[in-house]
Every structure is written in structure tokens, then in C-alpha cells.
N, C-alpha and C positions, 0 to 999 in steps of 0.2 A: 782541977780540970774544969773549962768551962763548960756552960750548956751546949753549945752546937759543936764540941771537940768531940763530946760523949753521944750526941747524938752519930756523928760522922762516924766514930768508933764500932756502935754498934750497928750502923749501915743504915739506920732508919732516914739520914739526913742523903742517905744516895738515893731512894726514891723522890726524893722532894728537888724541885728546880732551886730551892736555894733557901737555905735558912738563917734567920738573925739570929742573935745571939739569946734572945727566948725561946729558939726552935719553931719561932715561925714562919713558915714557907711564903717568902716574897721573891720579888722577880728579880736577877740579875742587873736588871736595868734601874730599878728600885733606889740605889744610893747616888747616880747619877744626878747634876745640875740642871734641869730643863732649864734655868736664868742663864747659860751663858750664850755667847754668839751661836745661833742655830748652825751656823757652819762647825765652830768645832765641838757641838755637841754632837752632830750626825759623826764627826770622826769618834768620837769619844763612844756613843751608840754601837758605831764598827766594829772598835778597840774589843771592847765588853765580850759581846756576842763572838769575835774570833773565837777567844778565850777560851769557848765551849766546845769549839770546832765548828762554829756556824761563819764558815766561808769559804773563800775560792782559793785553790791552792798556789795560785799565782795570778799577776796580770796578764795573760790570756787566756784567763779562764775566765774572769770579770768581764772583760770587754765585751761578749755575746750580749751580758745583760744590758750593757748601756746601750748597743744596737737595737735590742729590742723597748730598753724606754724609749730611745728617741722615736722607734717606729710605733709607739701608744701616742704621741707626743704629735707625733706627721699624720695621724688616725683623726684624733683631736680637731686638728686645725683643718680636716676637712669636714666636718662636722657643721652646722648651724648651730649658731648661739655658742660652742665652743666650753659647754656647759664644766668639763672638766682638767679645763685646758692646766690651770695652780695645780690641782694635784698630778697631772701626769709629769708636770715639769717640775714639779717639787719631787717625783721621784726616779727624773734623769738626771736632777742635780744630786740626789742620795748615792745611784750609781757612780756619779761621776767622782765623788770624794771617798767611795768604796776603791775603786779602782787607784785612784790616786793613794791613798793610806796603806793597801797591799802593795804597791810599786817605791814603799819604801818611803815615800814624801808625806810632807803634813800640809793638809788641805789649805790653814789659813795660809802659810808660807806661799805656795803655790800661786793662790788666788793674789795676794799681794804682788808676787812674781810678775802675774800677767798683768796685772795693772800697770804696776810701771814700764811695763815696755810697751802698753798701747798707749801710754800718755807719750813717752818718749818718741813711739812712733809717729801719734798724732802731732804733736811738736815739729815733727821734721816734713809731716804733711803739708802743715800749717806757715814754715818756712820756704817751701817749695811755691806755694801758692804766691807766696808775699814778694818772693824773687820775679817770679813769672808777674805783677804787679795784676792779680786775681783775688778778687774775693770769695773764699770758700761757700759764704753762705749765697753766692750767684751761682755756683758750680753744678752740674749735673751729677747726680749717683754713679756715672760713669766713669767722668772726668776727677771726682773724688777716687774712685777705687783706682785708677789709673796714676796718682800723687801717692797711694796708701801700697800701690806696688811696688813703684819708686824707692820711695821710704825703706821699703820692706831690703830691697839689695842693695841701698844706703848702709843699713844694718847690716845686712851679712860681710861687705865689706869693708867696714872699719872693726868686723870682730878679728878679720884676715892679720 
């Protein structure tokens, strides 16, 4: 029988957040990669901590919290000097890969997901402009979001 099966056995290892196999108490999070992409270790982070029952019992239960990073986030940027602006957004992107990993999806897929359809979209922005014989980098933020709408029911209907 091993050390931490005897420990478990006789309960001592239930008071303890988590025991190695020399029975001593490290943290759940302990065996985890900090070297991989910091995106899928915040999932992997998620993963872990579920486990224990440390999470939302669904995606509309998550969601309130990424409301509220964003509103630490919109705090921030009225602020001067903007002093904690990386950590608040560093923990509406945590929310945002919590949310995303309880709704079933895997954060890097996702993130890749979106990528390619804002490239794809840009492309079609970047077409539109070229028809219209425009150069984007002459274009106003208006007249761009107005090619980027375009585009957008380009999409929806060649998905038809």
C-alpha cells in the first residue's frame, strides 16, 4: 500500500488540500506546467480547481463574473496612469476561458476559431475596398466598420 493510499485510508490526508506521495501537503495546482501557452494553462488551471468543486455550475452562472471583470476593466481605463490596467485584463481574459471551458469548448480551439474568421473577414473587407478601387489605409474608422459590416452579411450569407 502506498504512502498517501494509507494516509487517505486513515483520513489524515482529508484534512490536507493535497498530498504527494511522501504525504506531503502541496497544492492541487502543484503538478501543473506553468511552460505551456498561458492560455491553455489558465484552462488546465480551470480543469484542476473544478475538480474540487471550485466552479460555476454552468455558463450562466460564469457569465456575471466576466460582467464584472469587464466592469474592473472599464474602472481601469478611467482611471490616470491606468496603473492596473494588465492585471484587470489578464483577469477578464481568465474569466473569459472559465466561461468558455465550462460551455463545453477548449479555449485554444476557440481562440484559433476566432482568428480565422477575423482574418477571413478582414480579407473580404480588404476585397471590398479593392473593388471599390480604395485604399484601406486612406479610410476612416467609419468607413472601415461600414466594409467590416458588409463583410460580416457576406458571411452569414454564403453560410445560407
Amino acid at each position: 500500500m502506498s504512502a498517501d493510499s494509507r494516509e487517505f485510508e486513515s483520513g489524515e490526508c482529508l484534512q490536507k488540500p493535497h498530498c504527494d506521495a511522501t504525504g506531503t501537503v502541496t497544492s492541487i495546482l502543484s503538478q501543473l506546467d506553468a511552460a505551456v501557452d498561458p492560455l491553455i494553462f489558465a484552462q488546465e488551471i480551470q480543469t484542476r480547481v473544478s475538480g474540487v468543486g471550485f466552479d460555476w455550475k454552468g455558463p450562466r452562472q460564469a457569465l456575471p463574473k466576466v460582467y464584472e471583470e469587464l466592469e474592473e476593466v472599464s474602472q481601469v481605463l478611467n482611471e490616470p496612469g491606468k496603473l492596473h490596467l494588465q492585471e484587470e485584463l489578464g483577469d477578464l481574459i481568465f474569466s473569459v476561458i472559465n466561461l468558455i471551458r465550462i460551455s463545453g469548448h477548449n479555449a485554444y480551439d476557440t481562440l484559433a476559431s476566432a482568428n480565422n474568421k477575423f482574418i477571413h473577414r478582414f480579407n473580404l473587407l480588404e476585397a471590398m475596398a479593392h473593388e471599390e478601387h480604395r485604399d484601406i489605409s486612406f479610410m476612416t474608422p467609419e468607413e472601415l466598420e461600414e466594409l467590416w459590416e458588409k463583410a460580416k452579411v457576406q458571411e452569414e450569407n454564403a453560410k445560407q
